[in-house]
Backbone bond lengths (Angstrom), bond angles and torsions (degrees), N, CA, C in turn:
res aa  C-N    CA-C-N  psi(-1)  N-CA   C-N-CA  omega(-1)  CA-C   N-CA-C  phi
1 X - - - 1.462 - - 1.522 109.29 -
2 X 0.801 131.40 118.19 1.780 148.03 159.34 1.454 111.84 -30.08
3 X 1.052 126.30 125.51 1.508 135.90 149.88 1.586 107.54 -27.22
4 X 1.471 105.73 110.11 1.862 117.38 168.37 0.915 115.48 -65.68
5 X 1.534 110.36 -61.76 1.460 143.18 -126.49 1.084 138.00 82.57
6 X 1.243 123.52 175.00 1.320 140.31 -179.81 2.054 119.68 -47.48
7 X 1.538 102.23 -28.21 1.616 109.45 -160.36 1.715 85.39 -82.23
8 X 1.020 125.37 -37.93 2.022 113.42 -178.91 1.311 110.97 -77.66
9 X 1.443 142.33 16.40 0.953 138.29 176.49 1.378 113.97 -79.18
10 X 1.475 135.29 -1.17 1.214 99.82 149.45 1.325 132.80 -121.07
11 X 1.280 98.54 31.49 1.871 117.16 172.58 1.583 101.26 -78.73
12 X 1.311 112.29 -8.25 1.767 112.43 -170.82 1.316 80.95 -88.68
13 X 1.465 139.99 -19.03 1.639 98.71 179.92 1.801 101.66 -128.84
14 X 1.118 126.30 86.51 1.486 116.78 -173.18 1.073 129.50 -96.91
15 X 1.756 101.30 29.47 1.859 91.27 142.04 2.004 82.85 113.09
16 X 1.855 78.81 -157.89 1.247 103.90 -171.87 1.684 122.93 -66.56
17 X 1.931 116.34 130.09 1.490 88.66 178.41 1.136 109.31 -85.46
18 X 1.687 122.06 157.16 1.708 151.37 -177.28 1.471 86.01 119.19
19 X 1.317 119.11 -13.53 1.978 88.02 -167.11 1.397 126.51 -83.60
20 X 0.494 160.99 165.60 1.520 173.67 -129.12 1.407 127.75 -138.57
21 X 1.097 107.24 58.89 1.926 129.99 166.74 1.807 123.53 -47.82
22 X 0.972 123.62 80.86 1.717 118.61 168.00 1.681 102.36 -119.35
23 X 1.310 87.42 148.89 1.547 93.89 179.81 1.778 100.91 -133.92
24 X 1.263 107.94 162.82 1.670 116.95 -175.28 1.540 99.63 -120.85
25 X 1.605 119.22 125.62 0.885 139.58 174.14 1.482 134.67 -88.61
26 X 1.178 106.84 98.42 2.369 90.94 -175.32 1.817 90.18 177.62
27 X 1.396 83.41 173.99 1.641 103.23 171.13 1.320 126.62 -62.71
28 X 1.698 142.41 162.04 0.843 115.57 -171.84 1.458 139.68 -26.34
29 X 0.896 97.71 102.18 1.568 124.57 -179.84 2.216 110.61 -119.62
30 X 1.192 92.58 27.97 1.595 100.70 175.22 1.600 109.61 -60.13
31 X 1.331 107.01 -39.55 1.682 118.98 -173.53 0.988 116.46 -65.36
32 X 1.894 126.21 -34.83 1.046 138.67 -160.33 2.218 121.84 -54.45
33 X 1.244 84.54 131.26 1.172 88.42 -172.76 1.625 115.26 -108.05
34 X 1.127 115.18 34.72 1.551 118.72 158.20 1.553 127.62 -78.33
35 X 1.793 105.41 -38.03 1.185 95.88 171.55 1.457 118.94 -67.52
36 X 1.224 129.53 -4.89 1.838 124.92 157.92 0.931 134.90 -77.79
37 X 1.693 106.54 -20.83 1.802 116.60 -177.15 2.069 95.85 -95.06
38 X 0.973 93.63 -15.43 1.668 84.23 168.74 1.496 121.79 -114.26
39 X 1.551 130.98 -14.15 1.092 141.09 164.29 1.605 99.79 -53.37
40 X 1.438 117.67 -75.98 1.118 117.63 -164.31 1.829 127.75 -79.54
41 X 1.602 94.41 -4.85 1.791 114.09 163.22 1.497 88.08 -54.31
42 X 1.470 102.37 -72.34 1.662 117.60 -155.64 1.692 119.71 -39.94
43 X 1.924 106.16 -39.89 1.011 102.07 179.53 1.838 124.34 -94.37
44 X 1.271 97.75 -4.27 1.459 117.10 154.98 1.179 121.72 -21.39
45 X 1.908 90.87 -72.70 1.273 132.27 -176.15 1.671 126.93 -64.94
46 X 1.606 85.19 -17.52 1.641 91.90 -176.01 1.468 132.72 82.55
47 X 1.386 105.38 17.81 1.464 129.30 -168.28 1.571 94.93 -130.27
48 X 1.963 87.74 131.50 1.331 94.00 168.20 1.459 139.46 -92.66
49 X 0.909 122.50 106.10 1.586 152.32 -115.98 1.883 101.07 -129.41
50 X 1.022 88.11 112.21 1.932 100.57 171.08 1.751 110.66 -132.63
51 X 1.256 106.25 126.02 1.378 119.57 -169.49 1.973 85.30 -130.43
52 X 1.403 107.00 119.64 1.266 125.02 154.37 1.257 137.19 -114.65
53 X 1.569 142.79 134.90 1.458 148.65 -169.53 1.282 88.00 -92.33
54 X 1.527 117.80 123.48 1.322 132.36 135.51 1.201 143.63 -100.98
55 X 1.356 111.96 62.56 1.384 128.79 -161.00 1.934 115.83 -68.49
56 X 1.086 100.35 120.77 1.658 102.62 -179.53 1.562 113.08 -69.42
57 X 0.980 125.98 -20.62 1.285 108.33 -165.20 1.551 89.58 -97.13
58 X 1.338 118.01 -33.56 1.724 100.19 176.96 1.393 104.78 -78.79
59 X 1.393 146.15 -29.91 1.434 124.33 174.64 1.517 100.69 -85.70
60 X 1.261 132.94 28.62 1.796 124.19 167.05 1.209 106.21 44.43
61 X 1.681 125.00 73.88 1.077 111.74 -177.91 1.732 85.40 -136.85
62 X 1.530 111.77 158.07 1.351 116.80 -173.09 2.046 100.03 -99.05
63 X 1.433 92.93 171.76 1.336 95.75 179.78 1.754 131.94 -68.99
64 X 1.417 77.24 -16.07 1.761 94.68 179.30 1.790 91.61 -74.78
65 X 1.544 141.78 -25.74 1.067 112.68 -134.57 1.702 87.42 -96.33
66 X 1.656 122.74 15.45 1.682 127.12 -165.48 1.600 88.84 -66.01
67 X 1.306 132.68 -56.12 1.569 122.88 -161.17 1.668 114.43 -63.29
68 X 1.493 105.89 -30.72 1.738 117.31 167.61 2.047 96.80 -43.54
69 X 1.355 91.49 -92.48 1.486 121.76 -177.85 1.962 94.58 -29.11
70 X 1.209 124.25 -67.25 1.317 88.00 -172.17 1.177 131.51 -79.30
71 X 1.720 108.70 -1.45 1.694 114.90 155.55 1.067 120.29 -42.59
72 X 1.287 113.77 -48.44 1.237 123.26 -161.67 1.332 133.26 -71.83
73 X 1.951 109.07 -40.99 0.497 110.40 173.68 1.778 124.46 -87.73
74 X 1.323 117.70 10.15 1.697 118.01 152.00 1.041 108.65 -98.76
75 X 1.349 128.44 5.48 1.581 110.23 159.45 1.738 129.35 -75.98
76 X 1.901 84.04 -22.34 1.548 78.91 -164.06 1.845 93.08 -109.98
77 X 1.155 112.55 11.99 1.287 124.17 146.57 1.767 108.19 96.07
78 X 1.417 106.10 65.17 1.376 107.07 154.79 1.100 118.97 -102.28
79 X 1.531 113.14 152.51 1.623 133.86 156.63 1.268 106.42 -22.47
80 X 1.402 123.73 -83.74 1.550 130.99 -166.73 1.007 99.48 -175.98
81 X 1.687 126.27 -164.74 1.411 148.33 -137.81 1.506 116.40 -168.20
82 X 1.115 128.78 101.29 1.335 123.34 135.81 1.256 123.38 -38.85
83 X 1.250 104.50 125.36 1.672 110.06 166.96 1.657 122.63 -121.20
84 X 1.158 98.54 128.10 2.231 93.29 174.49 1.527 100.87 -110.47
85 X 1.618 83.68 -139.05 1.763 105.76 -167.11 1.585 91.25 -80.88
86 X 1.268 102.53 139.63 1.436 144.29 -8.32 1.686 123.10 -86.45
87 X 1.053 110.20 12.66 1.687 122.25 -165.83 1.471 148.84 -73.76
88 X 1.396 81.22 -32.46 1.861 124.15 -160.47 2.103 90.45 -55.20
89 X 1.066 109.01 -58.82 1.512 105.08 -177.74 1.675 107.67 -75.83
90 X 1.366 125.08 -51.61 1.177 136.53 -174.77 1.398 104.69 -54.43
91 X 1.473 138.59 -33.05 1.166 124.18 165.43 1.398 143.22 -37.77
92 X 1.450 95.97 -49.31 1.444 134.76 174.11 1.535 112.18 -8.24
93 X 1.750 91.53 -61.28 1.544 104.90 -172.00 1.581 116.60 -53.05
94 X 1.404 112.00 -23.20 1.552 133.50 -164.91 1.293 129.81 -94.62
95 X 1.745 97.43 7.74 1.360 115.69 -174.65 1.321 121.25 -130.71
96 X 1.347 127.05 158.86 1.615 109.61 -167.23 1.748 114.10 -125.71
97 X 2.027 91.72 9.27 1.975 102.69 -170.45 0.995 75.94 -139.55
98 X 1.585 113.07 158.02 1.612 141.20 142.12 1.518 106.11 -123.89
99 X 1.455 106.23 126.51 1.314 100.52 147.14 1.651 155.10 -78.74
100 X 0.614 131.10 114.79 1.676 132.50 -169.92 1.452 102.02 18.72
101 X 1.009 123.25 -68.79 1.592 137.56 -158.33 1.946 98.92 -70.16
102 X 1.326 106.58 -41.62 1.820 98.48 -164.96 1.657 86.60 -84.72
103 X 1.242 136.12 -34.06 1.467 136.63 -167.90 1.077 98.65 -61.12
104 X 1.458 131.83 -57.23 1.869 118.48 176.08 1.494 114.22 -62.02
105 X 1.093 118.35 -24.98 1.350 117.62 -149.07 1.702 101.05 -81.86
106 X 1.258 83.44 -48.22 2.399 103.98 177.32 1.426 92.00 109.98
107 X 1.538 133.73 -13.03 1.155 137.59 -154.37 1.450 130.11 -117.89
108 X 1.376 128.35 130.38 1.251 114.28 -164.87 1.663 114.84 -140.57
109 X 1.672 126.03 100.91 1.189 132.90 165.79 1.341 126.49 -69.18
110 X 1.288 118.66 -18.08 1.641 118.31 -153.94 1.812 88.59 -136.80
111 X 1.495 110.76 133.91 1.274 95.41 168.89 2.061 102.50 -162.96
112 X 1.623 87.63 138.62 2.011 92.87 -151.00 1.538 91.22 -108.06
113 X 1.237 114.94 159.26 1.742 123.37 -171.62 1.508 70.95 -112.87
114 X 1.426 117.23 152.88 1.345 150.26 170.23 1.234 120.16 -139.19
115 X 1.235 145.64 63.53 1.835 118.57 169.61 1.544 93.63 95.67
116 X 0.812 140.90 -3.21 1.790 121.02 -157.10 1.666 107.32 109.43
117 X 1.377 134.82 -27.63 1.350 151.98 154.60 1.889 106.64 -49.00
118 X 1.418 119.98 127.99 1.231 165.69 168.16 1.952 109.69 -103.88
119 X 0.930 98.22 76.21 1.485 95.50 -176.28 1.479 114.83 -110.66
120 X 1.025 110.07 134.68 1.642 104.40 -162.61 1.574 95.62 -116.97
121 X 1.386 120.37 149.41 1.352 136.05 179.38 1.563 100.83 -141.37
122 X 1.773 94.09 167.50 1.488 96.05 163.82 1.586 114.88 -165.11
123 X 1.080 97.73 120.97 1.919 140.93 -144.53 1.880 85.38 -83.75
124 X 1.437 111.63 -37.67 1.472 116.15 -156.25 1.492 90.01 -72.29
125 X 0.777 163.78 3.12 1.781 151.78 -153.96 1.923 93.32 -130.19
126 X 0.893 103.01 -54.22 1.781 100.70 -174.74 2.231 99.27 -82.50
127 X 1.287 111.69 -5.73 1.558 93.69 170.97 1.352 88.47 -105.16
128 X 1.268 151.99 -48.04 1.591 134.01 -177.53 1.779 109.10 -33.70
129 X 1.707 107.86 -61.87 1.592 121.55 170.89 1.639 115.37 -29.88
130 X 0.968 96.78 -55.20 1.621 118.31 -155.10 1.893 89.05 -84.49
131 X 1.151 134.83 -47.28 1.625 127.85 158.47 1.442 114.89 -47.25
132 X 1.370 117.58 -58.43 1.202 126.82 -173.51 1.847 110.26 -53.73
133 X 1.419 95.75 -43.70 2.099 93.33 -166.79 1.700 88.58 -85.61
134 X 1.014 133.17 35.71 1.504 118.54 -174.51 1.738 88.80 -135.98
135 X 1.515 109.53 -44.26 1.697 107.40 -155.80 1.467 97.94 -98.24
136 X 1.479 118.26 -32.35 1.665 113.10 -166.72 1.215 93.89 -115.22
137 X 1.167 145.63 29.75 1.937 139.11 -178.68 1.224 126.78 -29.90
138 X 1.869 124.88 -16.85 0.816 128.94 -157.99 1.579 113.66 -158.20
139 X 1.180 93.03 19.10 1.548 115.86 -175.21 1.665 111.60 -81.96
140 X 1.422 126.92 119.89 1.462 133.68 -176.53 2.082 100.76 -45.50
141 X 1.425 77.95 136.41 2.299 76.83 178.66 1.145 108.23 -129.10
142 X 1.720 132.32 33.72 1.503 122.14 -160.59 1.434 103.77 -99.18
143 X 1.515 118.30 -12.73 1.623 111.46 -175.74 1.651 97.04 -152.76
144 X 1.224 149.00 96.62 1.213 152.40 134.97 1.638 141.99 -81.17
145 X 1.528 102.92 137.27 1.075 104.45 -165.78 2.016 112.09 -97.99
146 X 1.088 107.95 140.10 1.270 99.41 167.39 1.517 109.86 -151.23
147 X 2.154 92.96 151.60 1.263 94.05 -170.97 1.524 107.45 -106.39
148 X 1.621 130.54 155.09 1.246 121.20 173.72 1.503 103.49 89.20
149 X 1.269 92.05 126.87 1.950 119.48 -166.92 1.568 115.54 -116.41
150 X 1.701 104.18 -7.42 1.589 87.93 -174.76 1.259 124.02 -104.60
151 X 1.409 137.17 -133.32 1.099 124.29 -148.23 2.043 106.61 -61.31
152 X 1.257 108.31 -48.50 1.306 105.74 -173.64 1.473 118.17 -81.60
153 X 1.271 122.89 -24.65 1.385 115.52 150.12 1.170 141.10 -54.98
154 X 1.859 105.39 -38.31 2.060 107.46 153.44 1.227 100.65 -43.51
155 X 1.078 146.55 -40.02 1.683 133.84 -153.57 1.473 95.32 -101.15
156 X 0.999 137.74 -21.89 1.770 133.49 -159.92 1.858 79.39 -82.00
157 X 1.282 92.21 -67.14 1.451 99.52 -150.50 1.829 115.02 -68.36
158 X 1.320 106.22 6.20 1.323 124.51 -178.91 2.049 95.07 -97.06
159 X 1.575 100.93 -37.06 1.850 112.08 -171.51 1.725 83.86 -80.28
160 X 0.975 124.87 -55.35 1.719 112.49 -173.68 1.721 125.74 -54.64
161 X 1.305 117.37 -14.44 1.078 128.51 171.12 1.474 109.29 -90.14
162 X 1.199 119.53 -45.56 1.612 114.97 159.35 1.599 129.65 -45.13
163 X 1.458 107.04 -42.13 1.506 106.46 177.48 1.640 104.84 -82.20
164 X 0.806 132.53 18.67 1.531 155.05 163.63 1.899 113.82 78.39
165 X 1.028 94.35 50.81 1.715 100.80 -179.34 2.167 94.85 -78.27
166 X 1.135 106.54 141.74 1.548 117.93 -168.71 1.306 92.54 -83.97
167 X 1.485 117.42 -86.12 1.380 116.22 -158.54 1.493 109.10 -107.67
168 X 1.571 130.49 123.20 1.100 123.35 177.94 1.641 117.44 -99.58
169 X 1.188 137.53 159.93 1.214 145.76 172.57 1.775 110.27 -135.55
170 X 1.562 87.67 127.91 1.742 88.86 -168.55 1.548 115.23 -129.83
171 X 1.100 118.76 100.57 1.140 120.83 -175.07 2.016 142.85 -94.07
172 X 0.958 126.51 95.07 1.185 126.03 -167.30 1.567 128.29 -105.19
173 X 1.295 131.08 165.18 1.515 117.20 -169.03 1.602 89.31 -86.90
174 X 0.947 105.66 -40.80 2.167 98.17 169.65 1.077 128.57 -59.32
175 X 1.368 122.62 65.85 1.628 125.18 -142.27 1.768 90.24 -49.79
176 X 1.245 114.53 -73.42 1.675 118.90 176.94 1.507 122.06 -29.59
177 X 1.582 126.94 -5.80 1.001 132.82 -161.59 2.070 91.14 -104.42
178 X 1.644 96.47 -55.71 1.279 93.12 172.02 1.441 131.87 -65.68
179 X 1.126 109.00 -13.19 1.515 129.49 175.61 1.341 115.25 -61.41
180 X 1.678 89.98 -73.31 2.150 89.57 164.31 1.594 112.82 -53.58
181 X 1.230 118.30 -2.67 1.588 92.06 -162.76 1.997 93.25 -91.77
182 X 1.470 91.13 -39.44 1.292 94.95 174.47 1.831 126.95 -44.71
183 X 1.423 91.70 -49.64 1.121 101.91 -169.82 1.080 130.84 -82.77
184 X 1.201 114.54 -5.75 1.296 133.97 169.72 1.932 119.49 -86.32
185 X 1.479 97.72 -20.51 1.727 114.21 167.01 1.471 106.95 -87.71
186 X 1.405 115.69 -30.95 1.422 97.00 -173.58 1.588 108.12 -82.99
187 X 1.510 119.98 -8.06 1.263 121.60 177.55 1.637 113.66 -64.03
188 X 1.594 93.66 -30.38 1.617 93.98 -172.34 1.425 99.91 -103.06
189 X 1.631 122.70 33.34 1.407 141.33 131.37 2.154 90.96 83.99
190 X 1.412 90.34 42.23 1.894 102.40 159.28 1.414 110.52 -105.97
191 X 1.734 104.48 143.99 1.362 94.61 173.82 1.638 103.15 -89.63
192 X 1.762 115.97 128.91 1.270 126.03 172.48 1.313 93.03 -147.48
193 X 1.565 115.05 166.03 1.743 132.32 178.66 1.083 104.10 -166.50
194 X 1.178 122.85 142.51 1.055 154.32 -175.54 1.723 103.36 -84.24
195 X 1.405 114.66 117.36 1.482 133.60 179.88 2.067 105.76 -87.66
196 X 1.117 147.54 170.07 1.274 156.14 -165.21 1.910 92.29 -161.30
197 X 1.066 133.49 -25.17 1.553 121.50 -145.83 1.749 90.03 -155.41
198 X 1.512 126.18 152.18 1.674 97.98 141.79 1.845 78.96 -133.55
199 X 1.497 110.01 150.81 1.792 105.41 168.23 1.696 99.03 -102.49
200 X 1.380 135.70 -25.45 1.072 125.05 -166.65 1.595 97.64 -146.78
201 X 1.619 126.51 176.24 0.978 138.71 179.95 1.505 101.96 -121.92
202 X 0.895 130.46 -18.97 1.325 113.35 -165.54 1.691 126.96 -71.21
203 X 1.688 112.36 -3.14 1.482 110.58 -176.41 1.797 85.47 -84.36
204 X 1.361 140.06 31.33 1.352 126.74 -171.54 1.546 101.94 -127.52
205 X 1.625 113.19 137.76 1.055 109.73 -177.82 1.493 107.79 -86.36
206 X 1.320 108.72 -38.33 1.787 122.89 156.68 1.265 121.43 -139.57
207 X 1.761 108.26 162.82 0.919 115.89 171.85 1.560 122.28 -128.70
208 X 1.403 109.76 168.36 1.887 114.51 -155.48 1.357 103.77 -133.59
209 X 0.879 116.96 148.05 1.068 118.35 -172.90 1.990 114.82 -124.44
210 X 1.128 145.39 112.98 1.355 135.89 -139.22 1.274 83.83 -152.87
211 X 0.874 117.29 16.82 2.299 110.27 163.95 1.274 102.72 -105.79
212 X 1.222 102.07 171.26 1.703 129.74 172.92 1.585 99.79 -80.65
213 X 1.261 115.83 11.23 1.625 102.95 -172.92 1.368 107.72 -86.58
214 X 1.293 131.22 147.29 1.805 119.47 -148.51 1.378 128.32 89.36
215 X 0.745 135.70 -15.54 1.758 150.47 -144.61 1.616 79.00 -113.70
216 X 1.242 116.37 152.45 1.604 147.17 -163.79 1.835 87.88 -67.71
217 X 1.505 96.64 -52.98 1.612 108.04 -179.59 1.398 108.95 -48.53
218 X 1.361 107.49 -72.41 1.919 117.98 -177.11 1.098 95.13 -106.41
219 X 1.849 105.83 110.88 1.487 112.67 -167.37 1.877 71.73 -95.63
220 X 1.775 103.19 176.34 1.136 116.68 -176.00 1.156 143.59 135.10
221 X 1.420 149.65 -158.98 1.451 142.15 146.47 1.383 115.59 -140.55
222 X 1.156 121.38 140.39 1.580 111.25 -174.50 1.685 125.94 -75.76
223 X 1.441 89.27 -26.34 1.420 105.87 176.48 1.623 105.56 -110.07
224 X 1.402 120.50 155.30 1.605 105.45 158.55 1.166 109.26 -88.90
225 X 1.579 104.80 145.52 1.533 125.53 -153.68 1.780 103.22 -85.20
226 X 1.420 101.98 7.47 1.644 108.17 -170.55 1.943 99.33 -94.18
227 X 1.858 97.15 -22.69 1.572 79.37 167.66 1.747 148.81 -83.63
228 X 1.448 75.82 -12.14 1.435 87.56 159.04 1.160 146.36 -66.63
229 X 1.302 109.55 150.70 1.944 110.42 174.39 1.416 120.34 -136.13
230 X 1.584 97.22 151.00 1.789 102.67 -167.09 1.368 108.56 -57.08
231 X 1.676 147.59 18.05 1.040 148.21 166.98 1.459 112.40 -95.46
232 X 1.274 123.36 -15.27 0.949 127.05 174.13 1.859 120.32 -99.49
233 X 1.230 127.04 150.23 1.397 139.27 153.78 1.442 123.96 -86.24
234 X 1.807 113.76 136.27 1.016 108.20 -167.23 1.943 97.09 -136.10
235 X 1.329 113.80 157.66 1.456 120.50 -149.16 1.364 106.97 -151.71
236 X 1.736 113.36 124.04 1.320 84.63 -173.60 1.919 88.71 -135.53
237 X 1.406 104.62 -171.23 1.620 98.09 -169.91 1.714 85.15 -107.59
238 X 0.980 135.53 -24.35 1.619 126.57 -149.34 1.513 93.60 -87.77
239 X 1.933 101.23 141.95 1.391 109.35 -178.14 1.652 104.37 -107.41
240 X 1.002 110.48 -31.75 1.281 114.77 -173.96 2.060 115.28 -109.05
241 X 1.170 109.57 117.38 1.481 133.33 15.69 1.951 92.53 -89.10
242 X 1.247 94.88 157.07 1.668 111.61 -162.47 1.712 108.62 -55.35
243 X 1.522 99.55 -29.53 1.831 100.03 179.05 1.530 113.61 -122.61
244 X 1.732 106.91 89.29 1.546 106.04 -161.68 1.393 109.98 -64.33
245 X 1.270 126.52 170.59 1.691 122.22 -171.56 1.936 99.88 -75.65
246 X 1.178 108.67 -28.37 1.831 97.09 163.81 1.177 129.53 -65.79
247 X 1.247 114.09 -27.98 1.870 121.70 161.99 1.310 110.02 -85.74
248 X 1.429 137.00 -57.00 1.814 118.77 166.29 1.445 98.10 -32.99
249 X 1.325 131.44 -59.67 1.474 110.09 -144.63 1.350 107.17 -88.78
250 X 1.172 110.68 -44.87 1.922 104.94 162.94 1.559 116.17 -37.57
251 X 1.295 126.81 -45.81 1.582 141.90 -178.82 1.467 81.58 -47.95
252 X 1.531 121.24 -93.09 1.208 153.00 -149.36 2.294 97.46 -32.21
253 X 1.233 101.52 -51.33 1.313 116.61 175.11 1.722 103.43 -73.55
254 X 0.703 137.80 -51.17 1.285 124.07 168.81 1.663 104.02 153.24
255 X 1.236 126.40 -6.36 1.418 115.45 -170.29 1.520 113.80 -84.34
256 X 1.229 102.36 142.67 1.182 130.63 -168.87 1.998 96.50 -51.42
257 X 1.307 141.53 140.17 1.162 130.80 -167.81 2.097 97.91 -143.18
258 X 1.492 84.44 167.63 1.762 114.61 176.81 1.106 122.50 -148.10
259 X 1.460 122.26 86.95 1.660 133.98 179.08 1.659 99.01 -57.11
260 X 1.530 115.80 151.69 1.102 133.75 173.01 1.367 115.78 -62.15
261 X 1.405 130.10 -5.87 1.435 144.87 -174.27 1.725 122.53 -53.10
262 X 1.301 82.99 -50.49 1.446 111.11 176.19 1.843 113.12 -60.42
263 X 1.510 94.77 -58.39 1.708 92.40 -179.62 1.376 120.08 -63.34
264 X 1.462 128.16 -33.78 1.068 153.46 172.46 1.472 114.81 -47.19
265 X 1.633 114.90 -56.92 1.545 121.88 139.42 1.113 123.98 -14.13
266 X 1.191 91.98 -90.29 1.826 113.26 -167.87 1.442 113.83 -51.80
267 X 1.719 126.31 -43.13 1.316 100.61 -175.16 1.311 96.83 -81.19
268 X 1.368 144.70 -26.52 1.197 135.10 179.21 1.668 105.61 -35.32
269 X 1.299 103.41 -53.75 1.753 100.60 -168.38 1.621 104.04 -75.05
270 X 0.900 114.25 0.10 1.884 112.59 165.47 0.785 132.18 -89.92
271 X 1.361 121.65 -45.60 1.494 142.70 133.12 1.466 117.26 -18.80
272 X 1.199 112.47 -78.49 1.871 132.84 176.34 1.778 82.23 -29.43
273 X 1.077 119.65 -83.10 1.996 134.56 -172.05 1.584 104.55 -23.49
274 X 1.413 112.32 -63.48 0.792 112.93 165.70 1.550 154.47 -47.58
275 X 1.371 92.98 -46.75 1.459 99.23 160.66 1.321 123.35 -90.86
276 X 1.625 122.81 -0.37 1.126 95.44 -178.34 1.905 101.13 -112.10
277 X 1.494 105.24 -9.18 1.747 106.30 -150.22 1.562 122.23 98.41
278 X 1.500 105.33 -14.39 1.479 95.43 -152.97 1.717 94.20 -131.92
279 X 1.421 113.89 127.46 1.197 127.36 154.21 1.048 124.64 -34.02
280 X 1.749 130.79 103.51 1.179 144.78 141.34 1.309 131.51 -30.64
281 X 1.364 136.85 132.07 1.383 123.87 156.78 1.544 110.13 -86.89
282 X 1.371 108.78 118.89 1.697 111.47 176.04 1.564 102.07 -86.23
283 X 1.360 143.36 20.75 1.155 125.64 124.24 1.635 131.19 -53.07
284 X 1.226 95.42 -56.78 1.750 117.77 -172.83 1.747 94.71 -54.66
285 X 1.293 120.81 -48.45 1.099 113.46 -164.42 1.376 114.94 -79.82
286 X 1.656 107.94 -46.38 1.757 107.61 160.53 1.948 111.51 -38.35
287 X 1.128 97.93 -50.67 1.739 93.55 -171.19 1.975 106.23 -62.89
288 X 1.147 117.56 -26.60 1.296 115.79 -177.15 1.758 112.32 -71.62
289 X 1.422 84.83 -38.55 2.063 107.73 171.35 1.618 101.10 -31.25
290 X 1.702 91.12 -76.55 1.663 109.01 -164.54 1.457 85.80 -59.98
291 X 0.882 142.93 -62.38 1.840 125.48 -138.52 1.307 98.76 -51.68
292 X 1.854 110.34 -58.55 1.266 94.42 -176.37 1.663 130.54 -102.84
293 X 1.195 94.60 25.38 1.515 110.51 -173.70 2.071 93.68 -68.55
């Protein structure tokens, strides 16, 4: 194992055994508000419950160093791991199960130590669903656009075909990135394609948004917000900050909108199931969201 440093030194000693160790893996992720919707599930619940941020860019760690870090952390004996941006695909290599759901998807957020088992799941495809039939219920699904192909967009755009959107269009600056994503849905006989260009928005009944573009990090919008129109719905995955400038300004024009808040929720409470065995209330945890959202 490679020299960390000094900032993981105290995941080498975590405490009491029965307790309950998961940590969340990705780039700045300082903002992140999972460790509250599961800290305080856990103690709800009466289980002693430790949720830690292991953020790479504040411990200076490179991307190669993800297979170290999740050594590590089943050595010294956690539950599992959340994983985000940049990881969700890059994990892959570091695991030796998929479950049903991360095996179609290519993608993996949630991932549980078992016995010597690396099992990867992914929570992000059924909390996008579960936002979507709650926030857009009634929102047109015959032609959608979405931007961003990687790890959390395999899962968006795998959850958008579930809430019954017909034809999807998915567009990424990795043209080859959107390509596999496509092509790998139309294998399991969905209509999706892979976009290279878009000149207008308007053949879209909505649009999604599945980049980091928005995020405190990549301030921004992926699309300009001037192509839109109040006939259309617009959706984005990013929670933080909770109202990205592509959803204010879509709002502002009139389209019907979906903050990342919701998905962020939901796989949290799938996740929580997962790692612990035990049914969550996604009330309790939505209310912990807002408090400290």
């Amino acid at each position: 194992m490679t020299n960390l440093g000094n900032g993981l030194a105290e995941l080498l000693d975590i405490g009491a055994k029965g307790a309950i160790h998961i940590g969340l893996l990705g780039r700045g992720i300082g903002a992140s508000l999972s460790p509250t919707m599961h800290r305080q599930e856990g103690e709800r619940q009466g289980i002693d419950y430790h949720y830690h941020l292991i953020d790479f860019d504040a411990l200076h760690l490179g991307n190669e160093n993800l297979g170290d870090i999740v050594d590590l952390l089943e050595k010294v004996g956690f539950r599992g791991v959340n994983v985000t941006h940049p990881f969700k695909q890059a994990v892959l290599d570091h695991l030796n199960q998929l479950a049903p759901d991360a095996s179609e998807i290519g993608a993996v957020n949630t991932v549980i130590f078992d016995g010597g088992q690396r099992i990867g799941h992914n929570t992000d495809c059924w909390g996008f669903a579960e936002s979507f039939r709650l926030g857009l219920p009634d929102s047109p699904r015959k032609h959608v656009l979405q931007i961003g192909a990687g790890g959390a967009g395999a899962a968006v755009a795998r959850a958008l075909i579930e809430v019954g959107v017909k034809s999807l269009s998915v567009l990424d600056t990795d043209a080859i990135r959107s390509q596999a994503l496509a092509a790998r849905m139309q294998d399991m006989g969905y209509s999706v394609n892979a976009l290279t260009e878009i000149g207008a928005l308007t053949g879209f009944d909505g649009i999604v948004n599945a980049t980091p573009i928005g995020m405190d990090k990549y301030p921004g919008t992926p699309v300009a917000p001037k192509l839109l129109n109040a006939g259309q719905w617009v959706a984005d995955i990013i929670y933080f900050p909770r109202e990205t400038e592509l959803v204010r300004r879509a709002a502002l024009i009139g389209c019907a909108t979906l903050p990342g808040t919701g998905m962020a929720i939901f796989q949290a409470v799938k996740a929580f199931e997962l790692f612990t065995g035990r049914v969550p209330s996604r009330e309790e945890m939505t209310r912990s969201f807002e408090a400290a959202a």
